[in-house]
FIVO-447732 format. One record per atom (N, C-alpha, C): residue in three letters; x, y, z negated. Coordinates in steps of 0.02 Angstrom, whole numbers, plus 50000, padded with zeros to 5 digits. Example, Ala and Ser with C-alpha at 12.3 -4.5 7.8 and 13.67 -1.06 7.14 Angstrom:
ALA506604971649610ALA506154977549610ALA506604983549610SER506424988849646SER506844994749643SER506455000249606
//
This chain:
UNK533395686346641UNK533935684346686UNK533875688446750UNK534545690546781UNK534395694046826UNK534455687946888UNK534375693046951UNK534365688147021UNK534935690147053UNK535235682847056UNK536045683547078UNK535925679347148UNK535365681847179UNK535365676847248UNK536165676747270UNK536455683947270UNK537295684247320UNK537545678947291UNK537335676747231UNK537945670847199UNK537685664447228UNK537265663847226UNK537035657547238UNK537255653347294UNK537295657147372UNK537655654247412UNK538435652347391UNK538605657147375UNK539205653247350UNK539675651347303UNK539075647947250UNK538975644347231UNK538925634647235UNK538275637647280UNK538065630647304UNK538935631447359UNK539195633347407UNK539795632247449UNK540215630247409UNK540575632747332UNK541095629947314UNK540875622347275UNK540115619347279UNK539975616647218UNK540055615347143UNK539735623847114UNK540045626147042UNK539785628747019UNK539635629346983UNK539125635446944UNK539255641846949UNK538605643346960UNK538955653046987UNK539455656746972UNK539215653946880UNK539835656046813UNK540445656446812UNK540545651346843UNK541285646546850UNK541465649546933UNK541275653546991UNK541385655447027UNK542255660047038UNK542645659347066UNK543415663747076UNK543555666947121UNK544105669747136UNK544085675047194UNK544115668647245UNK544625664647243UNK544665659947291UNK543995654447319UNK543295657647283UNK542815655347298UNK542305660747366UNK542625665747342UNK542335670847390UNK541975677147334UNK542295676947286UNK541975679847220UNK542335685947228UNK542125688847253UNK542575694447260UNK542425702947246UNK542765705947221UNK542455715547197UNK541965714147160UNK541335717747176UNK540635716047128UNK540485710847126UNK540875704547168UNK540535700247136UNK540615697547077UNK541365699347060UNK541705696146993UNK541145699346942UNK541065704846939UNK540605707846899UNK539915704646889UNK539655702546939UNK539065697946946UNK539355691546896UNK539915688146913UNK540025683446890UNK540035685246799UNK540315686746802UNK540515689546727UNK539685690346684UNK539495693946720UNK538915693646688UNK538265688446669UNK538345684346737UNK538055677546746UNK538235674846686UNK538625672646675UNK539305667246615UNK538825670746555UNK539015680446544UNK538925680346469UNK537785678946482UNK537485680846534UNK536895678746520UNK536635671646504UNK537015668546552UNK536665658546542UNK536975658546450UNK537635660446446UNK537675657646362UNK537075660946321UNK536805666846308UNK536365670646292UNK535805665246285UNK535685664646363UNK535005660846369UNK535135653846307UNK535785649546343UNK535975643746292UNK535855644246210UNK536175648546186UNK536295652146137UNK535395650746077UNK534855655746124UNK534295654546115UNK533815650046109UNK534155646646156UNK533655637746182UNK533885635246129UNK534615633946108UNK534835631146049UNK534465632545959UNK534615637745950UNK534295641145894UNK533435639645879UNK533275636545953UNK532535635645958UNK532355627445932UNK532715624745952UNK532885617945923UNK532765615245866UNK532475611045845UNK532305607645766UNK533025604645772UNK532995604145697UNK533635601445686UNK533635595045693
//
């Protein structure tokens, strides 16, 4: 996972998940890109944790 400290403030400001972050959050230029990437990493991570799971 990378370190999205820039997201995190605002994040925690819109109360949302980084993922779920919009321009109207302050998500703005690279950050959308940050965002975008956030979203497809946490599913990744999800994705894994799941598969790890007993049935």
């Amino acid at each position: 996972m990378r370190n999205d400290q820039s997201l995190m403030p605002l994040a925690q400001d819109a109360r949302k998940p980084m993922f779920k972050l919009k321009a109207g959050d302050g998500a703005i230029g690279a950050h959308q890109d940050s965002v975008r990437r956030s979203c497809d990493e946490f599913e990744s991570l999800a994705s894994c944790v799941l598969a790890r799971l007993p049935d």
